[in-house]
C-alpha positions, 0 to 999 in steps of 0.5 A: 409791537403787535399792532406793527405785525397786523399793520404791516402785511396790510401796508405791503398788499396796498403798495404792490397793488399799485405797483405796475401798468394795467393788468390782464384777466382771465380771456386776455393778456396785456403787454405793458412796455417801456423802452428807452431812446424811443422818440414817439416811434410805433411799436407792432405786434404781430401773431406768428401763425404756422404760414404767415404773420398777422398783425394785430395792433400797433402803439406809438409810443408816449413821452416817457416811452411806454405803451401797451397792448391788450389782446384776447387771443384764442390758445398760446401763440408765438408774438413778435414785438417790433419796431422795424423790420430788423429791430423785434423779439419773439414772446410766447404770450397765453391767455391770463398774462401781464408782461412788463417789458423794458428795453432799449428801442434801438436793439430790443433782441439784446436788451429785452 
């Protein structure tokens, strides 16, 4: 019994540490997502600044719908992930963060 008790919380730590994608560190966030109905479509993501949007980097999409986005950003900023014009959602990302999105391509807004 005593050696169930010290085996097990050593059995959990190696099963959650590899659960997930990739993971940030402490200059960086990562965006890991997963959307379904998407066909190899391209994934945008874009920094809302004060005065306009800049992009920052695009994903297409693999075959089991993932992708993923490693940034460095400089503060915490407003990000908008999209598909097209009228298909995204708005995150507010800072430095440090690992952010599992699931959803589904054809309306992110409703399904993130």
């Amino acid at each position: 019994m005593k050696r169930i008790i010290l085996i097990l919380p050593l059995i959990l730590v190696i099963l959650f540490s590899g659960c997930g994608g990739h993971k940030a560190d402490e200059n960086s966030f990562i965006l890991n997502g997963k959307l379904s109905n998407a066909k190899r479509d391209s994934v945008y993501l874009k920094e809302l600044t004060l005065y306009s949007m800049k992009s920052i980097d695009s994903a297409v999409v693999n075959e089991e719908g993932e992708f993923f986005f490693k940034v460095k950003p400089k503060e915490l900023a407003f990000y908008i992930v999209k598909i097209k014009k009228d298909n995204f959602i708005t995150l507010l990302i800072d430095k440090g963060e690992t952010i599992d999105l699931t959803a589904d391509a054809r309306q992110l807004a409703r399904t993130y």
